[in-house]
DOKETOR-413698 format. One record per residue (C-alpha): x, y, z negated; residue number from 1; residue in three letters. Coordinates in pm, whole numbers, plus 32768, in hexadecimal, padded with zeros to 4 digits. Layout:
# residues N
<node x="X" y="Y" z="Z" num="NUM" residuo="ALA"/>
...
END
This chain:
# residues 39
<node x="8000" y="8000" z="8000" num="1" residuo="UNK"/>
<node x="8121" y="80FC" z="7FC2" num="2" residuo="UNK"/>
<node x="81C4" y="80A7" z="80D5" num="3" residuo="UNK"/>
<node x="809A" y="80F4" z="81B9" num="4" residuo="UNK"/>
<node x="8081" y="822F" z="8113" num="5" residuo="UNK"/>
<node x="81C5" y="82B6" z="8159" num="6" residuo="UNK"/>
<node x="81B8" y="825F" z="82A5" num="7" residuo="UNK"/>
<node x="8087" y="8302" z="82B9" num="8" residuo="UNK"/>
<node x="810C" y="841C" z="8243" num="9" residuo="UNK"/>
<node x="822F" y="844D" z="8336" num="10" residuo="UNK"/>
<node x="8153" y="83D0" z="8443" num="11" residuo="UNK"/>
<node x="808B" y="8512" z="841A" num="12" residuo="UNK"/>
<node x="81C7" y="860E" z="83EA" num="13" residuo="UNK"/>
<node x="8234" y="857F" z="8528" num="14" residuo="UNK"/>
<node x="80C5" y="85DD" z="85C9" num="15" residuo="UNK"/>
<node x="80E3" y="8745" z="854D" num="16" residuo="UNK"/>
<node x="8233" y="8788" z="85B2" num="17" residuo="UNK"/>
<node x="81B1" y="870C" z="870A" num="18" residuo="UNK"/>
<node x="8052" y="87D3" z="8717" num="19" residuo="UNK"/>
<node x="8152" y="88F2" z="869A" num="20" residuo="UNK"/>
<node x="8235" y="88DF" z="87D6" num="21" residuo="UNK"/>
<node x="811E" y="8886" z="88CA" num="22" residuo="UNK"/>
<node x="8061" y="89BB" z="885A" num="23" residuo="UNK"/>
<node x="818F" y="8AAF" z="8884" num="24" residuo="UNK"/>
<node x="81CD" y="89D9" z="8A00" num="25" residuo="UNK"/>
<node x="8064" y="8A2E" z="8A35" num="26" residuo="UNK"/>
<node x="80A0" y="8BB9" z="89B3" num="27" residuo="UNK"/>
<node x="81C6" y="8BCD" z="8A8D" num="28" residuo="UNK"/>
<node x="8141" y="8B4C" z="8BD6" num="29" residuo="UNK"/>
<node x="7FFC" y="8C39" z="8B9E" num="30" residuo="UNK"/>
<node x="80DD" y="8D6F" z="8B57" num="31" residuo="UNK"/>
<node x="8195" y="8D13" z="8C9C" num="32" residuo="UNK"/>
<node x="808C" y="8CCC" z="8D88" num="33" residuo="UNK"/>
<node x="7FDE" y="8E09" z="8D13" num="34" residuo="UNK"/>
<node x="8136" y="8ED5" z="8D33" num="35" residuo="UNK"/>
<node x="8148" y="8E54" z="8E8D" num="36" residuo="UNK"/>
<node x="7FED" y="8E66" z="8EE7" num="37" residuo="UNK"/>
<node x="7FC4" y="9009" z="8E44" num="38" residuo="UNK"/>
<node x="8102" y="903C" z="8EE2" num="39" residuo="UNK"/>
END
């Protein structure tokens, strides 16, 4: 049981730290293609 819980817990770090960098991808690549659309 405590092992499921710990890896339970890094498990989800590991999600956040990727919703985290997908979001900022996703903020980039808006900023840009408005840049180069407003241009």
């Amino acid at each position: 049981m405590v092992k499921n819980v710990h890896i339970g817990r890094i498990y989800r770090k590991k999600i956040k730290s990727r919703i985290k960098i997908i979001t900022i991808l996703v903020i980039v690549l808006g900023a840009i293609v408005l840049y180069c659309r407003y241009k």
